[in-house]
C-alpha positions in Angstrom: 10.0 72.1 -8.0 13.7 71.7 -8.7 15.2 68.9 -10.2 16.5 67.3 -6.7 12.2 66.7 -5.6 12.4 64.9 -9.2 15.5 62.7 -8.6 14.3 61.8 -5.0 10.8 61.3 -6.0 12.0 58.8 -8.2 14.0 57.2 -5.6 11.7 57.2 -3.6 9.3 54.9 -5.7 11.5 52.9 -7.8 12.1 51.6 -3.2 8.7 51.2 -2.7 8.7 49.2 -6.3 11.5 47.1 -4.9 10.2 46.5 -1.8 6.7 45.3 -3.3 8.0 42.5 -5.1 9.8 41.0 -1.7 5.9 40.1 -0.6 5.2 39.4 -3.8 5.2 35.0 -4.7 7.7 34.7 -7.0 6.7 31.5 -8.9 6.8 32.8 -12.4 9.5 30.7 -14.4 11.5 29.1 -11.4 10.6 26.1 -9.7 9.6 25.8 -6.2 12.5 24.2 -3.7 10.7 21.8 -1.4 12.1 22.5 2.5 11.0 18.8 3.6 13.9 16.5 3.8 13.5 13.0 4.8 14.2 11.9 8.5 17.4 10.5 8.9 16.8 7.8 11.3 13.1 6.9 11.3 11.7 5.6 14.7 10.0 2.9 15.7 6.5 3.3 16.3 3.9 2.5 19.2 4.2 -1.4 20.3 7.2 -2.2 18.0 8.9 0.7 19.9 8.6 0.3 23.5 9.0 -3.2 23.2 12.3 -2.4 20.8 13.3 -0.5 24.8 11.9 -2.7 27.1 14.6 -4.6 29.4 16.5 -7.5 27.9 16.5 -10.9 29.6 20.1 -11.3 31.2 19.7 -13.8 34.0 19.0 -17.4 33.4 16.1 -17.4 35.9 14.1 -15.0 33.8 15.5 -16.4 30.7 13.9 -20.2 31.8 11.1 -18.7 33.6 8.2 -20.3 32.5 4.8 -18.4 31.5 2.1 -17.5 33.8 -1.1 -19.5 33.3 -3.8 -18.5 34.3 -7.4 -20.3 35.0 -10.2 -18.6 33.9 -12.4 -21.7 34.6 -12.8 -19.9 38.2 -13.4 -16.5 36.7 -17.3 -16.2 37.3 -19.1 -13.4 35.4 -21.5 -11.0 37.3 -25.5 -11.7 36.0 -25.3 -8.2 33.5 -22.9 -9.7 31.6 -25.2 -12.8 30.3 -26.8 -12.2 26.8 -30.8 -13.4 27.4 -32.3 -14.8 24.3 -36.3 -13.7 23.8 
């Protein structure tokens, strides 16, 4: 063994040293950074959203339109949907 094995088997694990501590967690002493940032422009969500991009009312006919009504006097429900008292 000459001196050179010596200097490069120190080299050689004074790297592997090195390299160790890149997979090591490094928490010890320093605070953690958080990555999350908060949302710029937040988005409207379900219901309040499609009806924030639904089509406006230009026209004056659908503007004045008046609602639909309708009669559910005429509606007549099928016999399964009665509730039978015993």
């Amino acid at each position: 063994p000459t001196k050179m094995n010596y200097v490069y088997v120190t080299l050689l694990l004074c790297l592997f040293i090195h390299s160790g501590y890149s997979f090591a967690p490094s928490t010890f002493g320093l605070a953690r950074q958080s990555t999350l940032l908060p949302a710029k422009h937040a988005m409207k969500k379900a219901a309040k959203g499609h009806n924030a991009y639904r089509p406006k009312k230009s026209r004056p006919s659908d503007k004045n339109r008046k609602k639909v009504v309708y009669e559910l006097d005429t509606f007549v429900k099928p016999e399964e949907f009665t509730v039978k008292g015993s």
